[in-house]
C-alpha positions in Angstrom: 18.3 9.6 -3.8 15.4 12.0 -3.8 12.2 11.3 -2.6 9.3 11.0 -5.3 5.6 12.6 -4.4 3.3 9.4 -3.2 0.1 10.0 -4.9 -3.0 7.0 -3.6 -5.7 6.5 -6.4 -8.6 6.9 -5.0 -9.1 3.2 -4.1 -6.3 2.7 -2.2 -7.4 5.9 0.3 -10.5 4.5 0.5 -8.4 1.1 1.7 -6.7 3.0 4.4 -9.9 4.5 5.6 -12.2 1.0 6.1 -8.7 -0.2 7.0 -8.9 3.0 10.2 -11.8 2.6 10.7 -12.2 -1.3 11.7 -8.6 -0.7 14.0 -10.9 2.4 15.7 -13.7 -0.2 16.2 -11.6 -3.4 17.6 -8.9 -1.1 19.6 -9.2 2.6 19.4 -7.9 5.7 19.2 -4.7 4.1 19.7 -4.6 1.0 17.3 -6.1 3.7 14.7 -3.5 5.7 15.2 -0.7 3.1 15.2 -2.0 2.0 11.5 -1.9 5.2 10.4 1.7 5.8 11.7 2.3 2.5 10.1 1.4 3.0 6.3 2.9 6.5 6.7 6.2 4.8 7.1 6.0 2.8 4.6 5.0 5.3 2.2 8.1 7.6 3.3 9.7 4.3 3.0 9.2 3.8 -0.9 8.8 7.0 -2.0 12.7 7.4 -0.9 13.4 3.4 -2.3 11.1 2.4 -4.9 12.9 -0.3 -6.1 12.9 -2.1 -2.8 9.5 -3.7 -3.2 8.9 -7.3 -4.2 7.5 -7.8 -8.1 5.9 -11.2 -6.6 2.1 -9.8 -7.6 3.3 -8.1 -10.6 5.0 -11.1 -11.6 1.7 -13.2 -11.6 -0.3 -10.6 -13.0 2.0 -9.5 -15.9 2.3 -6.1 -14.5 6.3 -6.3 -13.8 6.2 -2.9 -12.7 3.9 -3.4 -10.2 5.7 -3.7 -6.9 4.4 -4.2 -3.1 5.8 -3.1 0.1 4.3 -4.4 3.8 3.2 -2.0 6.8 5.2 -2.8 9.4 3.1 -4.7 12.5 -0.3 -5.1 10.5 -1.1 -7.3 7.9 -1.8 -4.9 5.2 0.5 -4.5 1.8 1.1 -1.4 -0.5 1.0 -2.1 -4.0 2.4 0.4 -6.3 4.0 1.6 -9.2 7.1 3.9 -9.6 6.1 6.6 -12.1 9.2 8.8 -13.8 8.1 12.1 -11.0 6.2 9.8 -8.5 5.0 6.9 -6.7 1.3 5.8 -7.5 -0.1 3.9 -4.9 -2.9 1.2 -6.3 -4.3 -0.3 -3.1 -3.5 -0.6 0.7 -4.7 -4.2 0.7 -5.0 -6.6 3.8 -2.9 -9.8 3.0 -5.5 -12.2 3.4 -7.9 -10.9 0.7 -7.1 -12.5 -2.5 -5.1 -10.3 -3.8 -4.8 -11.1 -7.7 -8.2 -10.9 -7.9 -8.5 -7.3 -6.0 -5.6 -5.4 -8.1 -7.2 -7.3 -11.3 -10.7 -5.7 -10.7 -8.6 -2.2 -10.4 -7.4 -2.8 -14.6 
């Protein structure tokens, strides 16, 4: 399967960098680092499988194409959509937030 472009709306880069820099403030260089290593996995991940992540938010929002995908070791999900020529990334949410309510302010 070819890989589709990843393409983050603004918000969600703006997600990965407060996400950055609070792991540069609690650990470092190194737990900065480590994140971002993290989410680029997991966008390498579903730009090459799409249809692996869960509908579960899209479900409850009535977005069925929504999907979301996890970053491996931190507690941050990808939520994102699978466009015909690419992937767009929403957000790059922590899991505790309340996470209906933060992809519904996005609509």
């Amino acid at each position: 399967m070819k890989r589709k472009a990843v393409i983050l709306r603004g918000i969600a880069a703006q997600d990965v960098d407060a996400a950055i820099d609070y792991y540069f403030a609690e650990g470092g260089d190194a737990l900065a680092l480590a994140f971002v290593d993290a989410v680029e996995a997991a966008l390498t991940y579903v730009a090459a499988h799409p249809s692996s992540g869960s509908p579960r938010y899209g479900i409850e929002l009535g977005l069925p194409e929504l999907r979301s995908w996890p970053v491996k070791r931190f507690p941050h999900i990808l939520f994102y959509v699978e466009r015909d020529d690419e992937i767009d990334v929403w957000r790059v949410l922590h899991g505790k937030r309340d996470i209906p309510e933060s992809l519904q302010a996005d609509q």
